[in-house]
N, C-alpha and C positions, 0 to 999 in steps of 0.2 A: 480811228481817232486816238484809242490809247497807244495803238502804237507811233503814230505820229509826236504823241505828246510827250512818249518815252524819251523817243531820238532828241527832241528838245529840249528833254531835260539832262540829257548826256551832253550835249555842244554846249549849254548855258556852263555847266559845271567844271568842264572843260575849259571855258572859254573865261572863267574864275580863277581859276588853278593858274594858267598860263599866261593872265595880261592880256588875252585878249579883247580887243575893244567891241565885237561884234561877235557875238556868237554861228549865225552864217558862216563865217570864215576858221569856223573849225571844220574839218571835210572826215567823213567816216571812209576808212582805207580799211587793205586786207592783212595789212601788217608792215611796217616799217619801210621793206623794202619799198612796198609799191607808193607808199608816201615819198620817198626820194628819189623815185624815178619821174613823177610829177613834177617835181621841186626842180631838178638838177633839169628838165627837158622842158620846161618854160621858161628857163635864162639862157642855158648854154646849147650852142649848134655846133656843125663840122667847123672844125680849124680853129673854135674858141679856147684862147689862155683861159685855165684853172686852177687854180691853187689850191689843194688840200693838205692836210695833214699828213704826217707820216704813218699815222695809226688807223686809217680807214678800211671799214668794212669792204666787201665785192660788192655791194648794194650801193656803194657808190662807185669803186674804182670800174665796175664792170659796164653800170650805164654809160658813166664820160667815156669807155673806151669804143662804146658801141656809136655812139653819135661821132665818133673821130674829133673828139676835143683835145686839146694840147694840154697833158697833165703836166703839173710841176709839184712835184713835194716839198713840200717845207716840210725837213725830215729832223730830228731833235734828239737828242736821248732820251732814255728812260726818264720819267721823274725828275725832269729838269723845265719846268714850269718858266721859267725864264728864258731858256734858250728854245723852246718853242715858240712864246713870242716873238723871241728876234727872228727866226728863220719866217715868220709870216712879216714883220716888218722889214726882213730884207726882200721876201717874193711877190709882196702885192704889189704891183706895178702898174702906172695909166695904163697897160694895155689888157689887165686882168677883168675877162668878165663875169669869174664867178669866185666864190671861195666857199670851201665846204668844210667843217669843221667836224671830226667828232668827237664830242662833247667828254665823254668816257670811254676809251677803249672797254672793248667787250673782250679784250685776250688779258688786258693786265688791269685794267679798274683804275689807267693813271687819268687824272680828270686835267683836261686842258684848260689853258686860260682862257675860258671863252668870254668875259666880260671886255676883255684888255684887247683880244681880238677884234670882237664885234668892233670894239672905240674905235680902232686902226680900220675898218671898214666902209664904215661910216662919214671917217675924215674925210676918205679916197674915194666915195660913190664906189664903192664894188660889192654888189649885193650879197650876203652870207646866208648861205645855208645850213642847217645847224641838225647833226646827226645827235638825237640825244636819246636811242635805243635805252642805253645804259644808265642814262642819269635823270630820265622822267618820272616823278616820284620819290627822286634820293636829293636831289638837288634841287633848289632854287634854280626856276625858267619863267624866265617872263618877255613877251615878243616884243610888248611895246620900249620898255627897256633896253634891250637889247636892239631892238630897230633890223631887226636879222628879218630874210624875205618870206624864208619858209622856217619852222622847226616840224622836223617827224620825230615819231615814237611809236612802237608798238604796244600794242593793248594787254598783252599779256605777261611781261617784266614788272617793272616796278609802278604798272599801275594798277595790277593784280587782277588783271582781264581776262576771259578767255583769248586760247588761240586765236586764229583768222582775223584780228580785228588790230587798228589803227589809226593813228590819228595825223591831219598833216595839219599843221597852224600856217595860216595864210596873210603874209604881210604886203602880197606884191604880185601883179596880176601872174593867171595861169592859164595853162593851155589842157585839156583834156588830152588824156590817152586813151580811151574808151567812149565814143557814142552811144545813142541811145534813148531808151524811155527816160526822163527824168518830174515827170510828172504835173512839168511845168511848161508854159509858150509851146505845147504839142503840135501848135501846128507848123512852124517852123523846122527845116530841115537839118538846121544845127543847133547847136547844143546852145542852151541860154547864158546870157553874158554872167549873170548873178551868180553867186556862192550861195549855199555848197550844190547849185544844183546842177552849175556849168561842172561840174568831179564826180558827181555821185552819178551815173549812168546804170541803169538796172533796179531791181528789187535790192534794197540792203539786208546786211544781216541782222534782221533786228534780236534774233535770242542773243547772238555776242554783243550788242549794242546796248542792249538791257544788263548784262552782266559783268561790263565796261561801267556800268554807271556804278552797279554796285561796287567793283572798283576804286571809282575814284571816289566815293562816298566815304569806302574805308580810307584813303586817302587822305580825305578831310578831315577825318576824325581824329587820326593819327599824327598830322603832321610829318611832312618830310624830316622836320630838324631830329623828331625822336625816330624815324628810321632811319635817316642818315647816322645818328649816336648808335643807335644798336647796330649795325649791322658792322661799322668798324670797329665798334668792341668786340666783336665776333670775329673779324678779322685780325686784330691787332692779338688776340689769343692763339688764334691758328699759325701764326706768325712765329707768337714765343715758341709754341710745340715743333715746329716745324725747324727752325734757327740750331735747336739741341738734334738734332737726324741728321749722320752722318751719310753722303752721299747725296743730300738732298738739295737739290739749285733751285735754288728760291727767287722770285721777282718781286720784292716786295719795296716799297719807299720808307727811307729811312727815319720818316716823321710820322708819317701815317697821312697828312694834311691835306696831298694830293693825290688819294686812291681811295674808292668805296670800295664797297663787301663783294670785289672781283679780285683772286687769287690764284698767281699760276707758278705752276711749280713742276721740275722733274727731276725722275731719281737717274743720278748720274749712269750713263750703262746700259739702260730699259728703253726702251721705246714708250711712251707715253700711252697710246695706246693700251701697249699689253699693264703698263700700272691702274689703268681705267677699269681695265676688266677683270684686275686683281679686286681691285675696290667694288666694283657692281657685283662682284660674287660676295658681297660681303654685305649690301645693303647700302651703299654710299654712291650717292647719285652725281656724278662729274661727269666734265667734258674732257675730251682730248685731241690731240691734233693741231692743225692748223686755224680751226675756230672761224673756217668762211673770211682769215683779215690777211692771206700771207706777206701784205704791207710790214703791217705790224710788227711779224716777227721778223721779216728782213729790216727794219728801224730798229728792232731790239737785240738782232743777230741772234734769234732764237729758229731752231728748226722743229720746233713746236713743244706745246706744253700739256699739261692735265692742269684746267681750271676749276675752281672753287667758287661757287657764287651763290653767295647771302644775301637773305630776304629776310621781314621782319617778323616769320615765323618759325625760324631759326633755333634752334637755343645751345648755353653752352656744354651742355651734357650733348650737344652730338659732335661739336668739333672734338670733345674731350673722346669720344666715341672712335671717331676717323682717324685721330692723331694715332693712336694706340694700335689698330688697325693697318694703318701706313706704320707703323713699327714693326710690326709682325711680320709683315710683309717683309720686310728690309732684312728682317733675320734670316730668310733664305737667301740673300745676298752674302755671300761669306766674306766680300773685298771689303763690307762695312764692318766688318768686327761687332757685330751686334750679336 
């Protein structure tokens, strides 16, 4: 019963956070992906038009490509919030029947216009999908608002969860991927029509479920607005450090207005990689590569980067730490003159 009463109290708080009107229709996932494979596989079949962004994970480009749906990119530049709107207002068409959005790139931190989106969705009945990996937690999300079919998010970004855990927000009927015990109408041989128990198939995990809640408690306590503020003044800092380093290709937006505390960057000459593993011999935890989006960086004609990604327990004595450190580094570079 207390564990029952846990999970309860995770979908209730969940279901606060995000607008949702019914807590049932918050569904316990294994992590982001599996919440959009859900989402993306009870609207779209073989041969269905899709519209996505140009800046989309493999967790989505991978499932549309596996059901044989008809991708179309509405592909934009960089940090041009406007001309991503136009490219979904010139690609959503009557014959579109899905459109997937990702909310934040997780390679550059540029935040899409998903209010303005979702509205052109809405007009058009074309159901929206909403990848907010990146921006759950740093952003205002809210389903009923938005009127979007599904939103996923993993449990352990910005909602300070452990690993393995997930959340899919449920605006619009779904199909299971997994049968199963679900604890409920057991005597029937399929899976019951209701939320969340038609999704949740199996034993859950309840220690990550328990530790999701804490999460999102700290969540509340916190407010998105003040980790949204900190985590771009963290950015906005790494930014100035980074603009004075010679050789260094920055992706950053020119206002700050349209990117959270995701920073990607590489030193002209290096492979990104071997700058990761300059930096990890040093104590500095990045990523490098292609970042699971290679969308992304073919929309931003990048062949991969070393990203930076801030949390609200962050501080500025470690950018000032890393900056100093990618200096050092740079000095065994002799083409930079450092």
């Amino acid at each position: 019963m207390e564990a029952a009463e846990e999970a309860y109290a995770c979908r209730s708080l969940a279901a606060k956070l995000f607008g949702v009107p019914d807590p049932g229709c918050v569904v316990f996932c294994m992590n982001a992906t599996h919440a959009l494979n859900l989402a993306i596989k009870s609207i779209a079949g073989p041969g269905d038009r899709v519209v996505i962004s140009g800046y989309e994970h493999n967790s989505v480009l991978r499932p549309l490509t596996a059901i044989g749906a008809k991708i179309t990119v509405a592909a934009s530049p960089l940090f041009r919030q406007e001309e991503s709107l136009a490219a979904f207002r010139r690609e959503l068409r009557e014959d579109t029947k899905l459109a997937v959005v990702n909310h934040v790139s997780n390679v550059f931190g540029f935040v899409q216009p998903l209010k303005e989106i979702a509205q052109l969705c809405r007009i058009r009945g074309i159901p929206l999908v909403v990848d907010a990996s990146q921006s759950a937690g740093v952003l205002p999300l809210n389903i009923t608002e938005l009127g979007a079919a599904f939103i996923a998010m993993p449990g352990h970004k910005g909602l300070y969860g452990p690993q393995g855990t997930g959340l899919l927000l449920c605006g619009a009927p779904v199909s299971p991927l997994l049968e199963g015990g679900s604890g409920s109408e057991s005597r029937s041989r399929w899976m019951p029509d209701l939320l969340p128990d038609r999704l949740e198939a199996g034993t859950l995990n309840m220690p990550g479920i328990a530790g999701l809640r804490e999460g999102l408690r700290f969540l509340e306590r916190t407010s998105t607005e003040a980790i949204l503020t900190k985590e771009r003044g963290l950015l906005r800092q790494a930014v100035r450090y980074l603009r004075d380093l010679p050789g260094v290709e920055l992706y950053a937006s020119e206002t700050g207005e349209d990117q959270t505390g995701v920073l990607s960057f590489r030193v002209v000459g290096e492979d990104p990689e071997l700058t990761a593993e300059k930096l990890a011999k040093r104590g500095i935890a990045v990523r490098a590569g292609l970042h699971c989006a290679p969308l992304a960086h073919d929309t931003a004609r990048s062949d991969g980067t070393v990203r930076l990604s801030f949390s609200a327990f962050n501080t500025p004595a470690e950018v000032r730490r890393f900056a100093a450190i990618l200096q050092e580094n740079l000095r065994g570079n002799a083409q930079f003159g450092l």
